[in-house]
NUFIKOL-125868 format. One line per field, with one value per atom (N, C-alpha, C): y, z, x; atom name; residue number from 1; residue in three letters. Coordinates in nm, 2 decimals, m for minus. Layout:
// NUFIKOL-125868
v = [Y	...]
w = [Z	...]
u = [X	...]
name = [CA	...]
resi = [NUM	...]
resn = [ALA	...]
// end
This chain:
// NUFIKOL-125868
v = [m1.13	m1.21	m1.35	m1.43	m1.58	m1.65	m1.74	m1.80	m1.96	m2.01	m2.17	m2.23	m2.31	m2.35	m2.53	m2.59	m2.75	m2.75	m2.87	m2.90	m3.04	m3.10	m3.27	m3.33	m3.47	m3.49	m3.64	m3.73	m3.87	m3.83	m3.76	m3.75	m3.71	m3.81	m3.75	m3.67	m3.58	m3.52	m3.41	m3.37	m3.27	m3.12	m2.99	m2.94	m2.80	m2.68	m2.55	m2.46	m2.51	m2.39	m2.28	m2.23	m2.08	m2.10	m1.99	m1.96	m1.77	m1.74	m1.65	m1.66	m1.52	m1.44	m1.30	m1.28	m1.16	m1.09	m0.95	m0.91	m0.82	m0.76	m0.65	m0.56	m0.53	m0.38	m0.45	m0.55	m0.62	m0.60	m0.66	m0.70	m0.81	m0.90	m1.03	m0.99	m1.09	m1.09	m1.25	m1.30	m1.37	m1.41	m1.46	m1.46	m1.57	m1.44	m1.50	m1.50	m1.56	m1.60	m1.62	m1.57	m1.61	m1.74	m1.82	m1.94	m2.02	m2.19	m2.25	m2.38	m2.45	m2.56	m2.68	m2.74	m2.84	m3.00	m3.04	m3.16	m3.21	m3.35	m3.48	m3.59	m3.58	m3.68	m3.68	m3.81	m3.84	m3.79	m3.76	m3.75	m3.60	m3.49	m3.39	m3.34	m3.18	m3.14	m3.06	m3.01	m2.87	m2.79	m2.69	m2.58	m2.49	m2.44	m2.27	m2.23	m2.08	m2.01	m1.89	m1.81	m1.69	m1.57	m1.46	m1.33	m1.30	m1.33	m1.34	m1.17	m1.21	m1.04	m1.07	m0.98	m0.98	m0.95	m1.05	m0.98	m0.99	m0.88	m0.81	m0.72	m0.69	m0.63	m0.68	m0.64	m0.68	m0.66	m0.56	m0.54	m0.63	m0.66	m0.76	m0.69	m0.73	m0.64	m0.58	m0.58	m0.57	m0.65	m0.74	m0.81	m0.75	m0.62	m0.52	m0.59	m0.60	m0.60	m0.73	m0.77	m0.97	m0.99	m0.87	m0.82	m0.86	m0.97	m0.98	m1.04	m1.07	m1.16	m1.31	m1.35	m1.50	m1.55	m1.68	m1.76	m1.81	m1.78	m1.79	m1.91	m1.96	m2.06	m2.08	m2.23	m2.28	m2.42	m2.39	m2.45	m2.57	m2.67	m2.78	m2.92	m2.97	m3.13	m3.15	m3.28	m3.41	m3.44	m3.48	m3.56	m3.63	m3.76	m3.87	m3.91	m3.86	m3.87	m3.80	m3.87	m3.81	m3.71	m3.72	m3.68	m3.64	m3.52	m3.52	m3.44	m3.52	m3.42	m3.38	m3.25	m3.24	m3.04	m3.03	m2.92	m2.87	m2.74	m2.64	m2.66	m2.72	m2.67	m2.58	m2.52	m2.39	m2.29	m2.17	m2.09	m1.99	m1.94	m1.88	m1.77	m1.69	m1.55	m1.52	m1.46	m1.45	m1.32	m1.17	m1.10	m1.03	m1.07	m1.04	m1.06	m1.20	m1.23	m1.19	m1.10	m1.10	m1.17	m1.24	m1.37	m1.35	m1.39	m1.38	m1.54	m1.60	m1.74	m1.77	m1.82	m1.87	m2.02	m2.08	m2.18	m2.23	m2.35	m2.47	m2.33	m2.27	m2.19	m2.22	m2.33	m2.41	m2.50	m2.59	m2.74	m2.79	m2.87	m2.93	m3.09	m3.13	m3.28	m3.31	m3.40	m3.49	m3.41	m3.27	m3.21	m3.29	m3.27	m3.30	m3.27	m3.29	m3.23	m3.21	m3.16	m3.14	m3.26	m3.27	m3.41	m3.38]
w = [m3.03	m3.02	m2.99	m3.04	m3.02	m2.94	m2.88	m2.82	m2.88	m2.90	m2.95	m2.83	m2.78	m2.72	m2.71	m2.78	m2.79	m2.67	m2.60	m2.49	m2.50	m2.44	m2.47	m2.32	m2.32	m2.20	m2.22	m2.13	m2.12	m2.11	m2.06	m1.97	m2.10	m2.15	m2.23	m2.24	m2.17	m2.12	m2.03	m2.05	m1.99	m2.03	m1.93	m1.90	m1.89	m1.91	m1.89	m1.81	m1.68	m1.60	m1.57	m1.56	m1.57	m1.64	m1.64	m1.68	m1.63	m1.53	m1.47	m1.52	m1.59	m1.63	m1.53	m1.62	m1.54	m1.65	m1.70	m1.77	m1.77	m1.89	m1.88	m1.79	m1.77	m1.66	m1.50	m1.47	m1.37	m1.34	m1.36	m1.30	m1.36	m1.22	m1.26	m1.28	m1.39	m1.46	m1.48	m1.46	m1.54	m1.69	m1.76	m1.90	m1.87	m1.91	m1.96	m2.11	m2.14	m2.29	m2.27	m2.43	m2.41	m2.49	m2.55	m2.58	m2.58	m2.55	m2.53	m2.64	m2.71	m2.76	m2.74	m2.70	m2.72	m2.79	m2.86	m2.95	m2.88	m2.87	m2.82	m2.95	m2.97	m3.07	m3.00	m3.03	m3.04	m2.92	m2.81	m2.70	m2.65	m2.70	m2.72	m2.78	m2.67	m2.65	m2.71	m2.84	m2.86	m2.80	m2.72	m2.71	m2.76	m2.78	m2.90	m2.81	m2.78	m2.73	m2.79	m2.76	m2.86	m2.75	m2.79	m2.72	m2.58	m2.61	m2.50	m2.42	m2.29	m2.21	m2.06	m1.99	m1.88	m1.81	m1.72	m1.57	m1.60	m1.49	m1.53	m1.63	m1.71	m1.82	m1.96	m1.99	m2.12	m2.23	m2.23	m2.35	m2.40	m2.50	m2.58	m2.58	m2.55	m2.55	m2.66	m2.66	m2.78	m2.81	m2.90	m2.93	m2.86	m2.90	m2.80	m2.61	m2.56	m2.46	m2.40	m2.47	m2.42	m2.42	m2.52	m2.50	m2.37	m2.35	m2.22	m2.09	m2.12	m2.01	m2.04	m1.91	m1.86	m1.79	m1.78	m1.77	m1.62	m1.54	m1.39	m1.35	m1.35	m1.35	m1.40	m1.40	m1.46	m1.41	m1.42	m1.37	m1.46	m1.43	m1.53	m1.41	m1.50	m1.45	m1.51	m1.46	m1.60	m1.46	m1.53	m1.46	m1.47	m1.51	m1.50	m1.38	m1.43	m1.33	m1.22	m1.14	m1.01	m1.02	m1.08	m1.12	m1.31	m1.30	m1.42	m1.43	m1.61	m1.61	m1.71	m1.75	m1.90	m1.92	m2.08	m2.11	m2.18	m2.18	m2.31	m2.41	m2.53	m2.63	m2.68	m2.70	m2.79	m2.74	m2.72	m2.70	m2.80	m2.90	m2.97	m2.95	m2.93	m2.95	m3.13	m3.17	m3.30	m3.29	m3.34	m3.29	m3.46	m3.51	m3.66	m3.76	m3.74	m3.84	m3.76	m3.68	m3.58	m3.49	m3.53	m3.40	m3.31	m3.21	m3.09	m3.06	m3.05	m2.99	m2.87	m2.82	m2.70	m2.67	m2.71	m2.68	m2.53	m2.51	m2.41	m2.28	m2.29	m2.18	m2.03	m2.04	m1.94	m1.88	m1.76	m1.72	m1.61	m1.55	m1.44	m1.46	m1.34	m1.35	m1.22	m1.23	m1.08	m0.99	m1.07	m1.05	m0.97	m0.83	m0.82	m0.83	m0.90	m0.93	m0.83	m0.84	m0.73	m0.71	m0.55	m0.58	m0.54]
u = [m3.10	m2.98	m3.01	m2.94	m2.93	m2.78	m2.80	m2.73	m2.72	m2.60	m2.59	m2.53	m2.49	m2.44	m2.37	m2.29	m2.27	m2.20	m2.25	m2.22	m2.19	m2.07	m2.03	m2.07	m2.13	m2.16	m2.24	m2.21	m2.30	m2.47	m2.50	m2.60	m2.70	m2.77	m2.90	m2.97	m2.99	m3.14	m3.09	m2.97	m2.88	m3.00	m3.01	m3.07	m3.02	m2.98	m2.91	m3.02	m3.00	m3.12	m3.08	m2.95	m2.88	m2.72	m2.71	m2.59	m2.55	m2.45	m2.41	m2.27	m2.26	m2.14	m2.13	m1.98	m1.94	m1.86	m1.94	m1.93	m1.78	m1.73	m1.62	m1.65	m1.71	m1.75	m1.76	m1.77	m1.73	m1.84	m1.97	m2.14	m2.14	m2.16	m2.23	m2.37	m2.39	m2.54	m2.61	m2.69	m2.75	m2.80	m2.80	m2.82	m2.97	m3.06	m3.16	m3.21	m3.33	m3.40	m3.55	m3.56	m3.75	m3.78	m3.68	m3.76	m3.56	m3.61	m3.53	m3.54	m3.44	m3.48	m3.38	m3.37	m3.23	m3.26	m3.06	m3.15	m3.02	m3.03	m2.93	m2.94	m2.74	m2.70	m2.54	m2.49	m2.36	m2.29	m2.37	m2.26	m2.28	m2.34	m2.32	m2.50	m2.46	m2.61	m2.62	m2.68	m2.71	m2.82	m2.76	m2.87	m2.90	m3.00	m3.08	m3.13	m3.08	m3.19	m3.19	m3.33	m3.36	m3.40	m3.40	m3.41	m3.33	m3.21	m3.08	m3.10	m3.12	m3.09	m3.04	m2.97	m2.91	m2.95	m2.98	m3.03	m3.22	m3.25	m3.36	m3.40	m3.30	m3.31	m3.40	m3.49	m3.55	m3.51	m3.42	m3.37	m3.25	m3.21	m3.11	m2.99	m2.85	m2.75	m2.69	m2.55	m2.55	m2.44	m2.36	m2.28	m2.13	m2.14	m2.00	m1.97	m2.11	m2.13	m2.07	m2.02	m1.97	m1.84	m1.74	m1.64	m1.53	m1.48	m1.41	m1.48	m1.61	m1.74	m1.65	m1.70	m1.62	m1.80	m1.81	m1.87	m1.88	m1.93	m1.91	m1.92	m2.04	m2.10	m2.26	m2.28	m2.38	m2.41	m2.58	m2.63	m2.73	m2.70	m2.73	m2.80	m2.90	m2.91	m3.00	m3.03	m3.14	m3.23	m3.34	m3.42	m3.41	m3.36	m3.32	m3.18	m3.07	m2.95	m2.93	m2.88	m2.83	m2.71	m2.59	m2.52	m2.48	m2.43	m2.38	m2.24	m2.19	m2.06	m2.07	m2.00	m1.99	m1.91	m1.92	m1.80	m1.85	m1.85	m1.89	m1.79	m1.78	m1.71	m1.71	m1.81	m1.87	m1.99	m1.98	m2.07	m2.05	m2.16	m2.15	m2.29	m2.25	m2.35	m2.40	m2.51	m2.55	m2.62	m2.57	m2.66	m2.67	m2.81	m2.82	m2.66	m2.64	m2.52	m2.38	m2.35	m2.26	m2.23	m2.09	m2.10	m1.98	m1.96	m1.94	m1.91	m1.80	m1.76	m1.65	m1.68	m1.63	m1.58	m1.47	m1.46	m1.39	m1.43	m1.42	m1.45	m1.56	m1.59	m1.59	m1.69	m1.74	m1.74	m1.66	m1.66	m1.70	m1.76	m1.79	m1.81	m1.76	m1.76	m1.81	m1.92	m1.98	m2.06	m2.14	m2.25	m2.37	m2.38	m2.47	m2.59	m2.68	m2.84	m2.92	m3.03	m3.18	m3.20	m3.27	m3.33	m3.42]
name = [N	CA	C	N	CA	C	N	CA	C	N	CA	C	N	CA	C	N	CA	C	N	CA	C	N	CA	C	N	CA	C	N	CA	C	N	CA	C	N	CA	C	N	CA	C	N	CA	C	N	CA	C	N	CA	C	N	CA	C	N	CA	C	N	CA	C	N	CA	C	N	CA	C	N	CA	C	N	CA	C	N	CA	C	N	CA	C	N	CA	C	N	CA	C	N	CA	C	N	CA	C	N	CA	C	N	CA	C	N	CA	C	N	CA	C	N	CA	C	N	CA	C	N	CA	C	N	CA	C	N	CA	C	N	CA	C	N	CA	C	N	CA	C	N	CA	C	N	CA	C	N	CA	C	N	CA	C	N	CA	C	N	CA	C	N	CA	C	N	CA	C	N	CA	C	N	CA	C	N	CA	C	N	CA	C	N	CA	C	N	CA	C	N	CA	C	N	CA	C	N	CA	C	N	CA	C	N	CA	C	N	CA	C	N	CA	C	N	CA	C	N	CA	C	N	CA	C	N	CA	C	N	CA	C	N	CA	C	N	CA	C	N	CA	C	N	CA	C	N	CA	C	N	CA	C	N	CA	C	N	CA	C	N	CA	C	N	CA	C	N	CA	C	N	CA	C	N	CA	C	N	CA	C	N	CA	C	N	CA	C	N	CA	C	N	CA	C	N	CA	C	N	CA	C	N	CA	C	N	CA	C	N	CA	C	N	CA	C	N	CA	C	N	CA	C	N	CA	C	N	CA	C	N	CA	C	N	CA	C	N	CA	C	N	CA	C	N	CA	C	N	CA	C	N	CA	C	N	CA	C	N	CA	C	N	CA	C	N	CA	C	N	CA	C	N	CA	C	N	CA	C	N	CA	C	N	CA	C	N	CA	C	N	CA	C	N	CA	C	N	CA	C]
resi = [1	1	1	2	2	2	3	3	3	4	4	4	5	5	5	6	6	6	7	7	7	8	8	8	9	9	9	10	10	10	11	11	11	12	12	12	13	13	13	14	14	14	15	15	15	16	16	16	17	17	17	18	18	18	19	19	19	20	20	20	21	21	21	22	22	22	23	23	23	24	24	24	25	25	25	26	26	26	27	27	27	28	28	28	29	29	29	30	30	30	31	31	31	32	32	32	33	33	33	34	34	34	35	35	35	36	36	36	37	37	37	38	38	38	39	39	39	40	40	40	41	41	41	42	42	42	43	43	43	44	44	44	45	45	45	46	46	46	47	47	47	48	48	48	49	49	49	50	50	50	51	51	51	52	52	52	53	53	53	54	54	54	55	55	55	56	56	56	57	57	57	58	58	58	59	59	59	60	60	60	61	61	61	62	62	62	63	63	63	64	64	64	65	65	65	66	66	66	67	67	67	68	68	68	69	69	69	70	70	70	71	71	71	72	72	72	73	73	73	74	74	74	75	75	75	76	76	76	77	77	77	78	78	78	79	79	79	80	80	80	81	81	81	82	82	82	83	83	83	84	84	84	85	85	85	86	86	86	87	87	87	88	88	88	89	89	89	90	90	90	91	91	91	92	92	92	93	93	93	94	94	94	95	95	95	96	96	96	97	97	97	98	98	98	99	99	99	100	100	100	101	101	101	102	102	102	103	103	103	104	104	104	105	105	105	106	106	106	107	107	107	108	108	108	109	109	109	110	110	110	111	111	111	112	112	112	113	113	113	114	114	114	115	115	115]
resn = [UNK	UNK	UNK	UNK	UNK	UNK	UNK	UNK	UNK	UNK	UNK	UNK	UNK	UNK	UNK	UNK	UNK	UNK	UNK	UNK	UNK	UNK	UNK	UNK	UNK	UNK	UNK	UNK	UNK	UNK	UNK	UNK	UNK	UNK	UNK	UNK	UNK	UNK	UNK	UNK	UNK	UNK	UNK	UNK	UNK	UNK	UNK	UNK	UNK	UNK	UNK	UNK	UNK	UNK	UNK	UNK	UNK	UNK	UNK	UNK	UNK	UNK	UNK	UNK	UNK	UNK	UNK	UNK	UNK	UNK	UNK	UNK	UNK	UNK	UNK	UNK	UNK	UNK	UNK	UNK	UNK	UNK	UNK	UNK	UNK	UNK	UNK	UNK	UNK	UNK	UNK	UNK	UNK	UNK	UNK	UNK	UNK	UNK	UNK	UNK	UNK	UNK	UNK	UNK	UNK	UNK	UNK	UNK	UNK	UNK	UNK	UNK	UNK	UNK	UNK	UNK	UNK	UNK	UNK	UNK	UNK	UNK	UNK	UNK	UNK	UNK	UNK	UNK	UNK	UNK	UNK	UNK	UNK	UNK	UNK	UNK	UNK	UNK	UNK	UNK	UNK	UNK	UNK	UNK	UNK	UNK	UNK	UNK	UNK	UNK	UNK	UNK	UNK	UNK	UNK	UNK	UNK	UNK	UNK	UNK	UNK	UNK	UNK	UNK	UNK	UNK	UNK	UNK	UNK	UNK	UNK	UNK	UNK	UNK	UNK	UNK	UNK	UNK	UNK	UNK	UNK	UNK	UNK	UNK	UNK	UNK	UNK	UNK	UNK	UNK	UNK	UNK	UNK	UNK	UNK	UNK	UNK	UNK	UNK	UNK	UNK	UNK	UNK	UNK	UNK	UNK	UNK	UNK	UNK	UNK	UNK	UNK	UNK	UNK	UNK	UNK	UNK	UNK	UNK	UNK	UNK	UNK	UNK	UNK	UNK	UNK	UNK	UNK	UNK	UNK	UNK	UNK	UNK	UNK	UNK	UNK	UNK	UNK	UNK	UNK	UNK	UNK	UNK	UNK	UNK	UNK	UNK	UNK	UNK	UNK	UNK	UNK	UNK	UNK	UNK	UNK	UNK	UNK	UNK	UNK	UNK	UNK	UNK	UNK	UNK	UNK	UNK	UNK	UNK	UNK	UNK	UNK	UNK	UNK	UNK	UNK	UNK	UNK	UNK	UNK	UNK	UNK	UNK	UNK	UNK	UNK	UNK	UNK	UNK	UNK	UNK	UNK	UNK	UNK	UNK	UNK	UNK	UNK	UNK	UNK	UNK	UNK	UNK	UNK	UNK	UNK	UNK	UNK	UNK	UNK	UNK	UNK	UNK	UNK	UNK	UNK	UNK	UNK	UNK	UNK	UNK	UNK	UNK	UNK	UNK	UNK	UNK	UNK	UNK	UNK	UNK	UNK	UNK	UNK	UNK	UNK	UNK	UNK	UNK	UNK	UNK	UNK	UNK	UNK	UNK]
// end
C-alpha cells in the first residue's frame, strides 16, 4: 500500500515525522512506512510513502481497514524553522489501484517544532 499525501504550507523543508489515526474499530494506531520521499513546489509539499502498516504490525492493511479512520494528529517540523503552519489537502491511500481519499484531513497552525 501507498500513501500520497499534498500538504499546503510556507515552510520549505516541511517534514511528516508521524501521523496517529484512529481507526473504525476505535484503536489508535500509528501509521508507519518503509521508505519516504518528499518534493517541494509552489507552496505545497508532496509526500510518497511506500509499504504503509499500523502500529507494530508488519503487515500492510487492507484498503477496507481505513473505512471511517480520522486523523488524530501529526507530527511535522523543518529544520530550518522554529515554527510551522500548514493543511492536508489530500491524503490518498493506493492499495494496488484501490484508492482511498481523504480530503482537508489535517490542520495545524503555529506548531512549534524540536529545538
Amino acid at each position: 500500500m501507498r500513501l500520497y499525501i499534498t500538504i499546503r504550507t510556507a515552510t520549505k523543508d516541511l517534514v511528516i515525522d508521524y501521523i496517529t489515526v484512529k481507526l473504525a474499530s476505535g484503536k489508535v494506531e500509528s501509521i508507519n512506512y518503509d521508505e519516504s520521499n518528499y518534493e517541494y513546489e509552489d507552496g505545497c509539499v508532496k509526500a510518497r510513502y511506500r509499504g504503509i502498516h499500523f502500529g507494530e504490525d508488519e503487515n500492510e492493511p487492507s484498503i477496507e481497514a481505513l473505512n471511517g479512520m480520522k486523523i488524530l494528529g501529526v507530527g511535522a517540523y523543518s529544520p530550518t524553522e522554529k515554527y510551522v503552519t500548514y493543511r492536508f489537502l489530500e491524503t490518498m491511500f493506493d492499495d494496488n489501484g484501490v484508492i482511498k481519499v481523504f480530503h482537508n484531513a489535517f490542520h495545524r497552525k503555529g506548531v512549534r517544532v524540536y529545538d
